[in-house]
N, C-alpha and C positions, 0 to 999 in steps of 0.2 A: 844908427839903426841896428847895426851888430850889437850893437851890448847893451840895448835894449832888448832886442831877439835872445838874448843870452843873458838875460837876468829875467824876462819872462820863463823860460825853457825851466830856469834854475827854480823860480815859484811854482810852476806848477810841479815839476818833480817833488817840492817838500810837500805839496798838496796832499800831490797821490801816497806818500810816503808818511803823514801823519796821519792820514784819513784812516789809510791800514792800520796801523799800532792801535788806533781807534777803534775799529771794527773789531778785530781782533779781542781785545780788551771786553768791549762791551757782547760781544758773540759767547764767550766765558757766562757773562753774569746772567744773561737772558738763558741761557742752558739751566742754570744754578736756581733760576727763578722756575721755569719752568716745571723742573722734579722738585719744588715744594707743591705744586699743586695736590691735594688728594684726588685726583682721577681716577676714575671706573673703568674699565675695558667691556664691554658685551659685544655676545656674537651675535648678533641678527643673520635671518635667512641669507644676507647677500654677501655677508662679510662683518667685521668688526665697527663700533662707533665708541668713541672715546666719550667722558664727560663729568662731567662735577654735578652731584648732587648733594646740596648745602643748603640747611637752614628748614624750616616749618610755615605751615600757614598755607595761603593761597597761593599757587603753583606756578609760576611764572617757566615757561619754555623760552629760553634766549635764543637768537637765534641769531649770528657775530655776522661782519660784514666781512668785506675783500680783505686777504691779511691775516685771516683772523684765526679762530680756534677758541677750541676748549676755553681757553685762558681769557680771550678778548669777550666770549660771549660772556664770561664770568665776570668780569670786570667791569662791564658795561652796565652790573642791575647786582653788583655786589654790597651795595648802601642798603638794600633791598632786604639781606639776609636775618634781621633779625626781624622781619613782619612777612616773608615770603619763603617757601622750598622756593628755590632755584636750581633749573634743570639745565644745564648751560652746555651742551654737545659741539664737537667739531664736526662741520657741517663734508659734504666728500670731498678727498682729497686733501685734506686738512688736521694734521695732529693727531694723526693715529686713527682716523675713519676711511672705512672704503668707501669706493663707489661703485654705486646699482646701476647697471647698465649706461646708459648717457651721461646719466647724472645729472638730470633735468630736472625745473623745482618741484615738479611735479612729482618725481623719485624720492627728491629729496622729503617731501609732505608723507609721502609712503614710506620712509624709515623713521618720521617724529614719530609716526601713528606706530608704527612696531614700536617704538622702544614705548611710549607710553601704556602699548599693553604691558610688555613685559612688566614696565614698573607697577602695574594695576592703577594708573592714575586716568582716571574717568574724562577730565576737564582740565580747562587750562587758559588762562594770559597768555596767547602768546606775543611776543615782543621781537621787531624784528630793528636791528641797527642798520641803515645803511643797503650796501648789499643782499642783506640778511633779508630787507625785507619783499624779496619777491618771495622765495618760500613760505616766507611765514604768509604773507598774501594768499598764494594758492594753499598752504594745507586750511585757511579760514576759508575758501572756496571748496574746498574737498570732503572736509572733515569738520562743519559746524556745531555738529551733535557734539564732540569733546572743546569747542571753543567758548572763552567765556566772556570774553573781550584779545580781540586785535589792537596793538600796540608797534606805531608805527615811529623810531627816532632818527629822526634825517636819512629817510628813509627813499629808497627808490621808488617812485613814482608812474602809475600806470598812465597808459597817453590816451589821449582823447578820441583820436582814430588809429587806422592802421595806417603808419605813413609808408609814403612808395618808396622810400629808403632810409637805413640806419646801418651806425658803425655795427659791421657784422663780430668784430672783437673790440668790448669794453674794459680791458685794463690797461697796467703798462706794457710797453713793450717786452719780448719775452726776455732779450737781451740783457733785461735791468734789472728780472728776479734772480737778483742774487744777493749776500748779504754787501759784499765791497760796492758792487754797480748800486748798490742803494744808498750808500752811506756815501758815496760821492755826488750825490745830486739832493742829497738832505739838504744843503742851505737852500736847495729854491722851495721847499718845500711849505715855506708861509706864502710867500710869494702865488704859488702855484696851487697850491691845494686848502690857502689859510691854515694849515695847521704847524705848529713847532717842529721846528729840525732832530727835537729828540723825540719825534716820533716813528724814528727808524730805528729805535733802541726797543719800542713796543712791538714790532713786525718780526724780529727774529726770532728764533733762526729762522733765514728765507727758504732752505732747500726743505723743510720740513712742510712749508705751507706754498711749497711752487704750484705742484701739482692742483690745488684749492683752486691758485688764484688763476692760471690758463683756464681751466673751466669754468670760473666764474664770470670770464675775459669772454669765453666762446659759447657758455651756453645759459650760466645764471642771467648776468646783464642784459643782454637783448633780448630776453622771453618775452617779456610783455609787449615787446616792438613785435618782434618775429613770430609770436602765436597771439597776437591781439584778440581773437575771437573767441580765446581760452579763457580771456579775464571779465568777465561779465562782471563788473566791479556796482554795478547799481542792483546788482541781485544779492550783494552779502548780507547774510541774516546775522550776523556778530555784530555787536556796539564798535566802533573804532576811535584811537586816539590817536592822532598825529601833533608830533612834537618834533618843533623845527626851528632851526636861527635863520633868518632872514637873508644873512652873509655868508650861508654855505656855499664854499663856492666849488665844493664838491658833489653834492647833490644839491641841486639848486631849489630855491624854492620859487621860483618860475613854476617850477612841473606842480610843485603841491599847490601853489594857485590855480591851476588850468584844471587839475585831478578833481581839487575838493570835493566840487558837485558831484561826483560819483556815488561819493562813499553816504547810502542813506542813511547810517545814523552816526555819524561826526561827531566828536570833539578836536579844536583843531585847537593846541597850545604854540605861541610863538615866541621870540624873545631875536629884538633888532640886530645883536650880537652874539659871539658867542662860537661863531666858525661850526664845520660840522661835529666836533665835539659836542659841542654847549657850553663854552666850560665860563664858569663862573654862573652857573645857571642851576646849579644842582640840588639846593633847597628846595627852587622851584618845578624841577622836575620831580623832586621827591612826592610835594604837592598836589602836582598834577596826577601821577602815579597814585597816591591815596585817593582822593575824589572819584576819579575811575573806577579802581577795585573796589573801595566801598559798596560804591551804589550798585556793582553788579553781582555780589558778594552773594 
């Protein structure tokens, strides 16, 4: 039992001790990725918002999940670029944006709407990933007159009533935002979340997007639990598209079955697999993506 105790001891130290070289390694490249982005900086009245704007056409506002930034809202609707502008901002606390007061998505709706004056842009798709899409949710409840379709991809989902309890913090633990605690719990991450283990090679750097993800933990994700009577979702006057894989086992699609009925003018795209990426789905979302814009064009 000693030198089984002692040959385990001995594996997890090389564990921990490759994992680093690892992190380390890839911490470099995601840096080196990061400043190829062309990025914007604007001051809005509350403070700064970072953001990519690329390409022509109809105007699609990204709007990135937990994790996320500039870069992920970019990436997420970057196929997009040669039939759409993409506005793709780091949401607060998140790669170079402040945040306005709470930083509720309600605020956060309140700085789409500034920057889209600033940019003189009337109207807009917006498109919300994941996380992303409670804000982009409420600014289509806030601000209809600039919306031209709601665009929802495995996307958070509004509840049916107001339940008499919910986790009051939805992300990870705060212990684990960081880039080594995350790159050490990357193999369970198919396991746990369906997605690939080198999708802690896309979340870096963590200290840049900590601050994001605690408020996205304590005030983006439970909004729709914790202000339920904010979300009048059978009153949205926008067209809406939800697009979603059946096996996200991230955003479940439990909630988009039980939601659907809300939303009165639906399109609901699905596909059996695909994790909450989609991935191998992407012709198909391109698809779905034209059919939408089109018709509301």
């Amino acid at each position: 039992m000693k030198k089984i105790l002692i040959v385990g001891v001995i594996i997890l130290a090389m564990y921990f001790i490759i994992q680093g070289i690892r992190c380390c390694n890839d911490l470099g490249k995601a840096k080196e990725k990061l400043s190829s982005y062309n990025k914007i900086e604007q001051e809005l009245s509350y403070g700064k918002i970072t953001y990519i704007d690329k390409g022509q056409g109809e105007v699609i506002l990204s709007v990135h999940g937990i994790f996320g930034g500039y870069d992920q809202a970019y990436e997420n609707i970057k196929s997009r670029v040669e039939k759409n502008r993409i506005i793709a901002p780091s949401r607060f606390g998140y790669l170079g944006s402040s945040i306005k007061e709470e930083g509720t998505p309600k605020q956060q709706a309140i700085a789409f709407n500034e920057l889209l004056d600033t940019l003189k842009i009337d109207k807009v798709f917006i498109l919300g990933a994941s996380a992303g899409g409670t804000p982009a949710i409420r600014f289509a409840i806030d601000y209809p007159e600039r919306v031209k379709g709601l665009i929802l991809f495995c996307s958070a989902m509004p509840v049916n009533e107001k339940p008499n309890k919910y986790l009051e913090y939805q992300a990870p633990p705060k212990p684990l935002l960081s880039n080594y605690a995350m790159y050490l719990i990357s193999p369970f991450m198919p396991i746990a979340m369906g997605m690939p283990a080198s999708t802690v090679k896309d979340i870096m750097p963590i200290a840049e997007r900590k601050e994001g993800v605690v408020l996205d933990g304590e005030i983006t994700n439970p909004d729709m639990e914790r202000n339920f009577e904010e979300y009048p979702i059978e009153e949205l006057k926008v067209p809406t598209l939800i697009v979603h894989s059946e096996d996200d086992n991230v955003a479940s699609f439990k909630k988009v079955e039980a939601a659907k009925h809300r939303f009165p003018n639906l399109t609901l795209v699905t596909f059996p697999d695909g994790g909450h990426m989609m991935k191998g789905h992407g012709n198909e979302v391109n698809k779905a993506l034209d059919d939408f814009i089109n018709k509301l064009k």
